[in-house]
TORMAR-75001 format. One record per residue (C-alpha): residue number from 1; x, z, y. Coordinates in steps of 0.2 Angstrom, whole numbers, plus 5000, padded with zeros to 4 digits. Each point is the difference from the previous one (the first is absolute). Layout:
<atoms>
<atom><nr>NUM</nr><u>X</u><w>Z</w><v>Y</v></atom>
...
</atoms>
This chain:
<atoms>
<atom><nr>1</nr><u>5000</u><w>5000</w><v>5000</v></atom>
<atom><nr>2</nr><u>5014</u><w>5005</w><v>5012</v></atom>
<atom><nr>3</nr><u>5009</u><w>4984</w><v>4995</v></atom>
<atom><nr>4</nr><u>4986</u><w>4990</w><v>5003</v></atom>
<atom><nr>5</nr><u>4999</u><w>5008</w><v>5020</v></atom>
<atom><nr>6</nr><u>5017</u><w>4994</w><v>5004</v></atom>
<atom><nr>7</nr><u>4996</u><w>4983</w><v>4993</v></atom>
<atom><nr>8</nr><u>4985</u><w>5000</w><v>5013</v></atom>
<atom><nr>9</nr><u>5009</u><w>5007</w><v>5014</v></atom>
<atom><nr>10</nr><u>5015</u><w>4986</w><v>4998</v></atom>
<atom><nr>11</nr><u>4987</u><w>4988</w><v>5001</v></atom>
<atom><nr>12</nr><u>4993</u><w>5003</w><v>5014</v></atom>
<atom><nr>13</nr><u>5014</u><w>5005</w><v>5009</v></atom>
<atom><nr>14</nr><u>5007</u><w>4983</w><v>4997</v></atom>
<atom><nr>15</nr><u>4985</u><w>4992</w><v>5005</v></atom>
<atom><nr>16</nr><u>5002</u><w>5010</w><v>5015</v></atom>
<atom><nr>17</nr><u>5017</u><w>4993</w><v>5003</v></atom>
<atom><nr>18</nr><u>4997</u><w>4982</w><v>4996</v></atom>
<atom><nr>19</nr><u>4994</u><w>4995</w><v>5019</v></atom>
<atom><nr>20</nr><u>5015</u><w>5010</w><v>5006</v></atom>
<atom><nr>21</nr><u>5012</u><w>4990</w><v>4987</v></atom>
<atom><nr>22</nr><u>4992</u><w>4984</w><v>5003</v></atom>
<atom><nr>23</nr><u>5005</u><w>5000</w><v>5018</v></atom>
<atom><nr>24</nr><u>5017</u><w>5007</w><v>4999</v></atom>
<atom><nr>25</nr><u>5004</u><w>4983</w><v>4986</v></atom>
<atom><nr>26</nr><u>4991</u><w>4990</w><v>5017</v></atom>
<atom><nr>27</nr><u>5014</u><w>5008</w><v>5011</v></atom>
<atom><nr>28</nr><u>5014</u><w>4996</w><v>4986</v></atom>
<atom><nr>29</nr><u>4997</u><w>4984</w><v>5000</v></atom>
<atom><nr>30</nr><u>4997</u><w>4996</w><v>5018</v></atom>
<atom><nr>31</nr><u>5017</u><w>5008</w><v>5002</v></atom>
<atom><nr>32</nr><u>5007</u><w>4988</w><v>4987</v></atom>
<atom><nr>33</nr><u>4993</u><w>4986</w><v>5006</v></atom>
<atom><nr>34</nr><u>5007</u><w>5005</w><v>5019</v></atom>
<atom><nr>35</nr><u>5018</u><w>5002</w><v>4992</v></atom>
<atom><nr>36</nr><u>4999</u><w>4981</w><v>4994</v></atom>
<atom><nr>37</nr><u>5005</u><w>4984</w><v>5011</v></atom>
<atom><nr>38</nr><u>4988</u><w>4986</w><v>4998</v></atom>
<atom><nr>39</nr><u>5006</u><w>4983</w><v>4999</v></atom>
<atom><nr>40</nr><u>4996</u><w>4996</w><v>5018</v></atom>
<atom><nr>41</nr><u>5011</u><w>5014</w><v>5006</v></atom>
<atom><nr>42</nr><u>5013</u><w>4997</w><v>4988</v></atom>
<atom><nr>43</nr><u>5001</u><w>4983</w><v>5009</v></atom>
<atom><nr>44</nr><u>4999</u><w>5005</w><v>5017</v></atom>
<atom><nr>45</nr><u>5015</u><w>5012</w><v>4997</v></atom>
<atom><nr>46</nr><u>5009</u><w>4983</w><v>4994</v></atom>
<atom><nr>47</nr><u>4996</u><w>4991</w><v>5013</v></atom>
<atom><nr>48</nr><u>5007</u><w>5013</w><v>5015</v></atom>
<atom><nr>49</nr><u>5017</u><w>5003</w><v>4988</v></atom>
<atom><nr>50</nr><u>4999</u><w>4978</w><v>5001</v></atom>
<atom><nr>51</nr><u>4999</u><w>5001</w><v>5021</v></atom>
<atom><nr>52</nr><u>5011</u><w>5014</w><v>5001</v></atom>
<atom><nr>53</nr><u>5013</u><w>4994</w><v>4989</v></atom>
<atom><nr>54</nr><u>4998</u><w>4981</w><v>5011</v></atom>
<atom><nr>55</nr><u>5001</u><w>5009</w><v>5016</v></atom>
<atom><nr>56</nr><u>5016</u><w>5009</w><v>4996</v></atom>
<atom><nr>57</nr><u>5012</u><w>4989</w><v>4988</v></atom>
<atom><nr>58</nr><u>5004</u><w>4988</w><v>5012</v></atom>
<atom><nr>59</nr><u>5007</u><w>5014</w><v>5011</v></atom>
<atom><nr>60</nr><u>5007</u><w>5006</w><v>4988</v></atom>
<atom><nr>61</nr><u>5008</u><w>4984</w><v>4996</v></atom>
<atom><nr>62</nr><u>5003</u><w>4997</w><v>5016</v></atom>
<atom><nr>63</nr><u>5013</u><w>5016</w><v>5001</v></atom>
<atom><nr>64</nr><u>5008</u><w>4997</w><v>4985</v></atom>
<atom><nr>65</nr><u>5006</u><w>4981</w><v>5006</v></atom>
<atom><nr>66</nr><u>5006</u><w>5009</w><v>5018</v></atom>
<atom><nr>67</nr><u>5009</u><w>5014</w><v>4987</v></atom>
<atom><nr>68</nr><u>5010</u><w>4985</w><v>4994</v></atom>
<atom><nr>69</nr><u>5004</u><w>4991</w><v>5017</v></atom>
<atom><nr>70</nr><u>5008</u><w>5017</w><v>5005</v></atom>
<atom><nr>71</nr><u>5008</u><w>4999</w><v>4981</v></atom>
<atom><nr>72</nr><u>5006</u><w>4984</w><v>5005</v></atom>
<atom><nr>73</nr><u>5006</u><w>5005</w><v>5019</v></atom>
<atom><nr>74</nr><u>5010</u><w>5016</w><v>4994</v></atom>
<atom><nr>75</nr><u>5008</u><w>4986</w><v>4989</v></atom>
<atom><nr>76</nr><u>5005</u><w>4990</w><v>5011</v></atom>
<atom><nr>77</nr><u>5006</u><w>5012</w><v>5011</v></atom>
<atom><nr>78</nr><u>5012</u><w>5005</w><v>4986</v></atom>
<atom><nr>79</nr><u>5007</u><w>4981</w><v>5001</v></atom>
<atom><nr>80</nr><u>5002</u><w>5002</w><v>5017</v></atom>
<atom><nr>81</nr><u>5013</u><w>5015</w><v>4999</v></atom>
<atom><nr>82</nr><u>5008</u><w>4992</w><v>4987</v></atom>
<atom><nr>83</nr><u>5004</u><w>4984</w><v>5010</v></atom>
<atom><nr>84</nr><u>5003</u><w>5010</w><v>5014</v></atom>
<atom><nr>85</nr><u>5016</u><w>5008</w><v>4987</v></atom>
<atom><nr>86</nr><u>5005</u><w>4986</w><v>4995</v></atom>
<atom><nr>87</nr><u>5003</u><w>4992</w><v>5017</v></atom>
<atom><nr>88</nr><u>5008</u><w>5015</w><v>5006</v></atom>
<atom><nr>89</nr><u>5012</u><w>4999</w><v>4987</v></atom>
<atom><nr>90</nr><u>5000</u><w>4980</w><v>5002</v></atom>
<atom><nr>91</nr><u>5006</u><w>4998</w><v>5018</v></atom>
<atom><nr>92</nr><u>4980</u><w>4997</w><v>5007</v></atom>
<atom><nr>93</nr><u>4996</u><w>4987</w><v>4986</v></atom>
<atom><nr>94</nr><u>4991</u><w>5000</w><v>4984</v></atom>
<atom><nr>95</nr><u>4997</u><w>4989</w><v>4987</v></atom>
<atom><nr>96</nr><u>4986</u><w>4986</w><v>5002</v></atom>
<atom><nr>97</nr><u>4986</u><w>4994</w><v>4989</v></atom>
<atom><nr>98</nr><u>5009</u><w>4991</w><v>4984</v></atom>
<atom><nr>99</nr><u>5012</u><w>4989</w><v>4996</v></atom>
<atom><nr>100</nr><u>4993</u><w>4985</w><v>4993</v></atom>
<atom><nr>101</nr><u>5018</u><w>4992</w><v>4994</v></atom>
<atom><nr>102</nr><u>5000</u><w>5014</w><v>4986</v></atom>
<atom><nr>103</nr><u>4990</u><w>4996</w><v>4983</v></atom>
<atom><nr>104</nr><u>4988</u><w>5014</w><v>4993</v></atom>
<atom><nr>105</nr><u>5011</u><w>5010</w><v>4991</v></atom>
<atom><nr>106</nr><u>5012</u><w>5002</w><v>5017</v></atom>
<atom><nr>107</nr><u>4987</u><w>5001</w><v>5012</v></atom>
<atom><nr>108</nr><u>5002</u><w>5007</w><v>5017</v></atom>
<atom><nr>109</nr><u>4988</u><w>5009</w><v>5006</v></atom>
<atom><nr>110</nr><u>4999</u><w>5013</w><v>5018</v></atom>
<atom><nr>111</nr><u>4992</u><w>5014</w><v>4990</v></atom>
<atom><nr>112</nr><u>5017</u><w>5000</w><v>4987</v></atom>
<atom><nr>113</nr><u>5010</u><w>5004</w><v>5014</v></atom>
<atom><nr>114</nr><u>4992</u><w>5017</w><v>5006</v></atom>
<atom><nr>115</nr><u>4992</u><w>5004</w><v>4979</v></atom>
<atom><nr>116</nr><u>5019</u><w>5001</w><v>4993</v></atom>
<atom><nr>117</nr><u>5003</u><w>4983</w><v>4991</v></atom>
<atom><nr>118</nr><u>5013</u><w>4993</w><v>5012</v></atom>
<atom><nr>119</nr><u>5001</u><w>5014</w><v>5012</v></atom>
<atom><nr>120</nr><u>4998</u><w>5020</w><v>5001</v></atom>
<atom><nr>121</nr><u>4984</u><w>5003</w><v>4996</v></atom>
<atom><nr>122</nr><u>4993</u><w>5005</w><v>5018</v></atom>
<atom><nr>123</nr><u>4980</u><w>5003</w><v>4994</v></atom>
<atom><nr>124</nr><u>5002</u><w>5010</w><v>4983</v></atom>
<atom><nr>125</nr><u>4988</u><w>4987</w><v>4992</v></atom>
<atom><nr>126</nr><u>5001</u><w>5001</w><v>4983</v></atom>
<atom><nr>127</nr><u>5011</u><w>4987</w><v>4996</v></atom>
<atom><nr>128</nr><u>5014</u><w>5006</w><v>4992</v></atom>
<atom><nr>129</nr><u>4992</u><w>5014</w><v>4993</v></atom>
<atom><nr>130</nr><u>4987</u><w>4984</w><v>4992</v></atom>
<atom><nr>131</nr><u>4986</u><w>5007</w><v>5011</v></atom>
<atom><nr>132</nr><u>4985</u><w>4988</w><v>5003</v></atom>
<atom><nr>133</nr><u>5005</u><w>5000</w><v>5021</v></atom>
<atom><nr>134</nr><u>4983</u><w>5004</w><v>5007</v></atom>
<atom><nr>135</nr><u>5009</u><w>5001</w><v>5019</v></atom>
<atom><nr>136</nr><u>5002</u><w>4985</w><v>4999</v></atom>
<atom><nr>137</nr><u>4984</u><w>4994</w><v>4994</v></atom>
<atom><nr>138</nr><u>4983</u><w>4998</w><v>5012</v></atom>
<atom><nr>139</nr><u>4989</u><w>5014</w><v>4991</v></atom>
<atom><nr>140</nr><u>4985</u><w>4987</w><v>4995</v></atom>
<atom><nr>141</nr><u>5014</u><w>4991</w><v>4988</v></atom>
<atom><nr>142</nr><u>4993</u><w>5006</w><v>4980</v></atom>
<atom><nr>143</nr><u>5014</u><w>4995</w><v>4991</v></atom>
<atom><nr>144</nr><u>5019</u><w>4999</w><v>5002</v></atom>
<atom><nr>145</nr><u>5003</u><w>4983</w><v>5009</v></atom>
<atom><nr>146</nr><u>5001</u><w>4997</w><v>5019</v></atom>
<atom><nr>147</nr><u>5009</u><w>5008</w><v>5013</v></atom>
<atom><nr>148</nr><u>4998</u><w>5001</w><v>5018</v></atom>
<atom><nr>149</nr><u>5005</u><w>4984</w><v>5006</v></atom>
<atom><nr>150</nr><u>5012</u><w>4998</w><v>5015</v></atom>
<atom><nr>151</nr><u>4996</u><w>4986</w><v>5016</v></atom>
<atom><nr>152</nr><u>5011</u><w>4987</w><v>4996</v></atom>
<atom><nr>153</nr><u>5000</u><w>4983</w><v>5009</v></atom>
<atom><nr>154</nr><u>5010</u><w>4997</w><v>5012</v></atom>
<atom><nr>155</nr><u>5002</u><w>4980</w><v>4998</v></atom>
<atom><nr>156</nr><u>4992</u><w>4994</w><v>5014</v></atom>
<atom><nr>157</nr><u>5014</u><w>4996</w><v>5012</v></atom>
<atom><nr>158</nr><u>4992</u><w>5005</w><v>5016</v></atom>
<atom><nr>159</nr><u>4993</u><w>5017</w><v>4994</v></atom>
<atom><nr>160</nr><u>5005</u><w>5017</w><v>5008</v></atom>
<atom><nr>161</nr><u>5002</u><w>5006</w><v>4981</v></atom>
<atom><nr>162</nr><u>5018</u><w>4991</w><v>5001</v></atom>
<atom><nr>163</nr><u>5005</u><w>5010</w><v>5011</v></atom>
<atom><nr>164</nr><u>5002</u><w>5018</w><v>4986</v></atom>
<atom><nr>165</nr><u>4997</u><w>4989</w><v>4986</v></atom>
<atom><nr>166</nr><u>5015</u><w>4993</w><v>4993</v></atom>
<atom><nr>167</nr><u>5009</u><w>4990</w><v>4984</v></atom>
<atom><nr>168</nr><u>5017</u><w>5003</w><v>4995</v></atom>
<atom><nr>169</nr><u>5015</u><w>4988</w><v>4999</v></atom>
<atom><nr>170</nr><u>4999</u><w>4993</w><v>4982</v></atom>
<atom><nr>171</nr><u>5011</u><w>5011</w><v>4987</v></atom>
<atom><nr>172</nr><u>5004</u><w>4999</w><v>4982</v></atom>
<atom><nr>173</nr><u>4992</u><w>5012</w><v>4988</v></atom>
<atom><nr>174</nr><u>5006</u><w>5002</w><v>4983</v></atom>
<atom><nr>175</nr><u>4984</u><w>5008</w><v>4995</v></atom>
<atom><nr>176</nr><u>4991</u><w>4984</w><v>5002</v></atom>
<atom><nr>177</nr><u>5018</u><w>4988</w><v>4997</v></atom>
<atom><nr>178</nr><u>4996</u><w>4991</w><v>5016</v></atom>
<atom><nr>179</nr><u>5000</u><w>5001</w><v>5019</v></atom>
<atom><nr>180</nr><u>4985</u><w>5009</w><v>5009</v></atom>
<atom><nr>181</nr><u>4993</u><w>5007</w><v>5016</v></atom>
<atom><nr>182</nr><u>4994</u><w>5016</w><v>5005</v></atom>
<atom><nr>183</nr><u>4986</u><w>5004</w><v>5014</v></atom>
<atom><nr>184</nr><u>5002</u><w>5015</w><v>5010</v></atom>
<atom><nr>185</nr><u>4990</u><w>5007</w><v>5015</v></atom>
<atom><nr>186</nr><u>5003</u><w>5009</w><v>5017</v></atom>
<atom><nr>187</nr><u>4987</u><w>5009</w><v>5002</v></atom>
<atom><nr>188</nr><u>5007</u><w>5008</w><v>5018</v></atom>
<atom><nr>189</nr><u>5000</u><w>4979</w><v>5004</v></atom>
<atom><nr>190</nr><u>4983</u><w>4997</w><v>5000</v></atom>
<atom><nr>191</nr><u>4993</u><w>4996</w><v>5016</v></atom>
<atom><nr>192</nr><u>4981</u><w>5010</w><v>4995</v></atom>
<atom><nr>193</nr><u>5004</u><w>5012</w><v>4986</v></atom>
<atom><nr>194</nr><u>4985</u><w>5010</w><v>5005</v></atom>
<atom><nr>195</nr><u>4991</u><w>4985</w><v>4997</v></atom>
<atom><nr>196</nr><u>5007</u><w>4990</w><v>4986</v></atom>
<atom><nr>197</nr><u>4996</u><w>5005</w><v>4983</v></atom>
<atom><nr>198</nr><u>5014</u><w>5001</w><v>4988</v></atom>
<atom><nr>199</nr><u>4992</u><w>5007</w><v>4981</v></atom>
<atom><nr>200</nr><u>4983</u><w>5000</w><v>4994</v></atom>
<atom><nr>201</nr><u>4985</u><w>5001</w><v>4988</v></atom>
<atom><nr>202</nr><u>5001</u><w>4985</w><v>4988</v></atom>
<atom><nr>203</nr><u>4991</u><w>4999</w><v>4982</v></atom>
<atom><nr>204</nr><u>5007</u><w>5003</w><v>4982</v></atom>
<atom><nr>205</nr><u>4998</u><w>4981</w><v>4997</v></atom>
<atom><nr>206</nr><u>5012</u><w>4991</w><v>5012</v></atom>
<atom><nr>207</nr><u>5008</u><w>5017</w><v>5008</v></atom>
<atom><nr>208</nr><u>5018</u><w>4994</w><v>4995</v></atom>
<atom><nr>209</nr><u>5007</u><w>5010</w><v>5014</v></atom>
<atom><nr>210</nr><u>4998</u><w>4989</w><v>5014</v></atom>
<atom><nr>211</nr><u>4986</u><w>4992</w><v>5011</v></atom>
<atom><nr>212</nr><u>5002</u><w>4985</w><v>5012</v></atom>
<atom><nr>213</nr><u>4993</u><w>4995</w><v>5017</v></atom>
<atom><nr>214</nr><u>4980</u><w>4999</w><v>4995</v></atom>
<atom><nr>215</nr><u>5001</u><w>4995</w><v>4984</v></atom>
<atom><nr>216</nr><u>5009</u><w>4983</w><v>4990</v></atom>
<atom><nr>217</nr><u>4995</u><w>4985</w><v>5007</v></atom>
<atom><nr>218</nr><u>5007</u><w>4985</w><v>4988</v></atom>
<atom><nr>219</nr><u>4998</u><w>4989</w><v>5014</v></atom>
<atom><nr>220</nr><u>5007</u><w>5009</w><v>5017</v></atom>
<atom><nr>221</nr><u>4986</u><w>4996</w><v>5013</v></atom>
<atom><nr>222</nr><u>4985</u><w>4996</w><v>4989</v></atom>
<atom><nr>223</nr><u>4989</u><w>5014</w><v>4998</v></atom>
<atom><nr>224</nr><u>4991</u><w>4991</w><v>4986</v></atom>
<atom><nr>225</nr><u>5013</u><w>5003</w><v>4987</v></atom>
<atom><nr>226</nr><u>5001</u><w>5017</w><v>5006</v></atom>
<atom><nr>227</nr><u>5002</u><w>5014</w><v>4982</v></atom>
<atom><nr>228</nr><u>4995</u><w>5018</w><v>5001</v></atom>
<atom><nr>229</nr><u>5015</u><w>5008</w><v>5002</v></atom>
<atom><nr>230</nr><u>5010</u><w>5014</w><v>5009</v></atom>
<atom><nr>231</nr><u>4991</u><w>5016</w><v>5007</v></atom>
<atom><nr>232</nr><u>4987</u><w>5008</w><v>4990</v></atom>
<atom><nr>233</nr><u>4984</u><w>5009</w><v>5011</v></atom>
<atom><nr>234</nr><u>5001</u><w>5013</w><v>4983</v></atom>
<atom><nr>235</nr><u>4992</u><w>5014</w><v>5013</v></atom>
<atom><nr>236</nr><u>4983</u><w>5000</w><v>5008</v></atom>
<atom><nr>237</nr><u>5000</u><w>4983</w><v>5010</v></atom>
<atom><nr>238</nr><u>5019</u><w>5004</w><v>5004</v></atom>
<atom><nr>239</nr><u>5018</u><w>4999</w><v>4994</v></atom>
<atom><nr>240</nr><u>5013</u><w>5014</w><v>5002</v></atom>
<atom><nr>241</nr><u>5015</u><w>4994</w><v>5008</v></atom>
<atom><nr>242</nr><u>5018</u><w>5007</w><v>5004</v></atom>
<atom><nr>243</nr><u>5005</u><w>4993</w><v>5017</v></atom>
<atom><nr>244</nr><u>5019</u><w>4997</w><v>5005</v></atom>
<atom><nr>245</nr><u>5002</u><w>5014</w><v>5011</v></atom>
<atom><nr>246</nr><u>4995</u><w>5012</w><v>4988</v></atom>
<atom><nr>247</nr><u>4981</u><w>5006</w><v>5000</v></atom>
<atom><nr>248</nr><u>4989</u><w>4996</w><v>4988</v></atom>
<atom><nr>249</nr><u>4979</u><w>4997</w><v>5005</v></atom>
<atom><nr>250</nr><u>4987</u><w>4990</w><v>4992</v></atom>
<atom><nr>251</nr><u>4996</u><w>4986</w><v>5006</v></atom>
<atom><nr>252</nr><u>4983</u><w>4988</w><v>5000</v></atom>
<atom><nr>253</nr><u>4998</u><w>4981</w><v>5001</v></atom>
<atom><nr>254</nr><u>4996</u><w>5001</w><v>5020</v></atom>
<atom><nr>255</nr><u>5016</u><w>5010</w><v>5000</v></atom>
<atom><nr>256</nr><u>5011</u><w>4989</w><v>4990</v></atom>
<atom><nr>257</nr><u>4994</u><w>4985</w><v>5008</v></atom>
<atom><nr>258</nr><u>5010</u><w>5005</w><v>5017</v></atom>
<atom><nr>259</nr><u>5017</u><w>5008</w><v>4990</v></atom>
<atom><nr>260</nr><u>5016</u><w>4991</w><v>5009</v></atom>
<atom><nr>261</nr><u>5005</u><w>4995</w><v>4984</v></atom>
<atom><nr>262</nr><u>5003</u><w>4982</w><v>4998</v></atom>
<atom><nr>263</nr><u>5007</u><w>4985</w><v>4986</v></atom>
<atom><nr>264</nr><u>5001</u><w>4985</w><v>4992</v></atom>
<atom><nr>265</nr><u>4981</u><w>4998</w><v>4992</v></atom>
<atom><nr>266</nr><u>4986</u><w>4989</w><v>5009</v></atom>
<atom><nr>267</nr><u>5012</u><w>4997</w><v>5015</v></atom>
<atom><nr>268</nr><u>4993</u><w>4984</w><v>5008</v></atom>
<atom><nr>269</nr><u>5014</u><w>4998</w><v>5015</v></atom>
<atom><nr>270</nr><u>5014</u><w>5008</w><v>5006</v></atom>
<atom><nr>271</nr><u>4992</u><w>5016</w><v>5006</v></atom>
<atom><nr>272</nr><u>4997</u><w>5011</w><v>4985</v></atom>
<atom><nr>273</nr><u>4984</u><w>5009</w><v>5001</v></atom>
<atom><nr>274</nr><u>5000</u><w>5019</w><v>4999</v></atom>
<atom><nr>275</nr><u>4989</u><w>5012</w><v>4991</v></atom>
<atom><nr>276</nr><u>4997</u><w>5004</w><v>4980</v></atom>
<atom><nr>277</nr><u>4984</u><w>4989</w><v>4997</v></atom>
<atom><nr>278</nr><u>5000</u><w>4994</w><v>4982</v></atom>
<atom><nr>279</nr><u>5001</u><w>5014</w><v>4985</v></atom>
<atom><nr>280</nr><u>4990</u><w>5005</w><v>4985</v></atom>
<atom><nr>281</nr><u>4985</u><w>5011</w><v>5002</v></atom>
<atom><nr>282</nr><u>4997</u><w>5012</w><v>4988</v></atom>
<atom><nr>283</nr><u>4991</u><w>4990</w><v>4987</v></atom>
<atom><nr>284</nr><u>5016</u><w>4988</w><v>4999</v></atom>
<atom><nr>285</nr><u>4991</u><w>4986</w><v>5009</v></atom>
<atom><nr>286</nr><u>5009</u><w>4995</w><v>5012</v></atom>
<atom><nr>287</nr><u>4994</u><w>4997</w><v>5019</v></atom>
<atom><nr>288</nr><u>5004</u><w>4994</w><v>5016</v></atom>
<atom><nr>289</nr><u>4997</u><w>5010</w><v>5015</v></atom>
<atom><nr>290</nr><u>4999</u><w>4985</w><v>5012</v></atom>
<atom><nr>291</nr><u>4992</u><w>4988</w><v>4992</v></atom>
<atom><nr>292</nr><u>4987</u><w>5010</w><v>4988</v></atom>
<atom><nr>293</nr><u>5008</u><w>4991</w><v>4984</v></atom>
<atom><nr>294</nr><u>5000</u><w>5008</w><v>4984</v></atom>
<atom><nr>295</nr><u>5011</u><w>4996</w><v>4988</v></atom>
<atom><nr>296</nr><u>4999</u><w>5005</w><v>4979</v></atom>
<atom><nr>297</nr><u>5017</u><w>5003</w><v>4990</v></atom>
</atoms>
């Protein structure tokens, strides 16, 4: 009998409770369902990562290219104190762009007479030590070929270049069993060194170490046959460049284009003109700041 009361009084004790239970499961699951995303939100959330992500990457971009332009400048600045070494110890003079009467294996460059090839090494590049040389690579070269290329023509007779750039008397050289000529320049000869461009930015894939007067022209005066060549715009819409009196700045096309270097290429009478108009933009194409020409490699 007793067991039979308790047996009563659970029953309607749960009944009791089953409105109270019912709406405390309601709250349960109204809280569960408020801890989900939906699909809409989900996307939404997608969507402003998307814009935010847009918005900011090219910034971000933006400073990592400016981070290797100054990569690039403190390189070149490291050139500069080098020359400057070497042509303390030279008597004022330091080694031109190349020798072109050596073969490959006895080539000549300006950079192997500051990195400890033929001369002390002035720049502590790496080269003896079999180093890959980044000082004397523009920061935007990926691989192991190209060096900063050195202004080097000075054929034009009339030009203000001939005047601190100069050829030596021809001499034999056992190296290469036969006579040659070394170039060597003066810097404290030039007429503008604050304004004449001396080393710059050229690409992995024709920087041999030396760039001429806007480019190679296989027909001097015809700007039709013009081939991308010489300085490389590796940096935002601008070239580093390593003037002759020593400072170093970037410098863009507007800014090249009135330089007081001057050359040999797309000279069409006896007054040179002046300025650095023809190079490679970035994408290797090369262009022509004067007359809006592109050219591909």
């Amino acid at each position: 009998m007793i067991k039979i009361r308790f047996v009563l009084i659970g029953l309607l004790a749960v009944k009791k409770l089953e409105p109270w239970l019912s709406r405390k499961s309601c709250v349960f699951q109204m809280k569960e369902r408020e801890a989900r995303f939906t699909l809409i939100e989900l996307l939404v959330v997608i969507a402003i990562i998307a814009i935010l992500m847009a918005l900011f990457l090219p910034a971000l971009q933006q400073a990592k290219e400016y981070g290797y332009q100054t990569l690039c400048l403190g390189s070149q600045r490291q050139v500069s104190m080098a020359l400057s070494l070497y042509a303390v110890d030279h008597e004022g003079v330091i080694f031109g762009d190349y020798s072109p009467y050596y073969s490959s294996s006895h080539r000549h460059m300006w950079y192997y007479f500051i990195n400890g090839r033929y001369s002390d090494d002035y720049i502590g590049s790496g080269y003896k030590t079999g180093g890959k040389e980044k000082v004397l690579r523009c920061s935007k070269i990926t691989n192991d070929s190209g060096y900063y290329g050195m202004y080097g023509s000075k054929d034009w007779a009339t030009a203000a270049d001939h005047k601190w750039m100069f050829d030596s008397e021809m001499f034999f050289d056992p190296t290469e069993g036969c006579d040659v000529s070394w170039p060597y320049y003066v810097p404290g000869l030039c007429l503008e060194p604050a304004r004449t461009a001396l080393v710059g930015c050229t690409r992995d894939k024709s920087g041999a170490g030396y760039w001429s007067f806007n480019g190679r022209d296989t027909n001097a005066g015809s700007q039709v046959t013009y081939k991308p060549a010489g300085l490389w715009l590796a940096h935002p819409n601008s070239c580093n460049i390593l003037f002759v009196d020593g400072h170093v700045a970037p410098q863009h096309p507007a800014e090249l284009n009135v330089l007081a270097n001057q050359g040999k290429y797309h000279v069409t009478s006896d007054n040179p003109p002046y300025g650095i108009y023809a190079y490679i933009l970035k994408n290797g194409i090369g262009y022509n700041y004067r007359t809006g020409a592109y050219t591909t490699p």
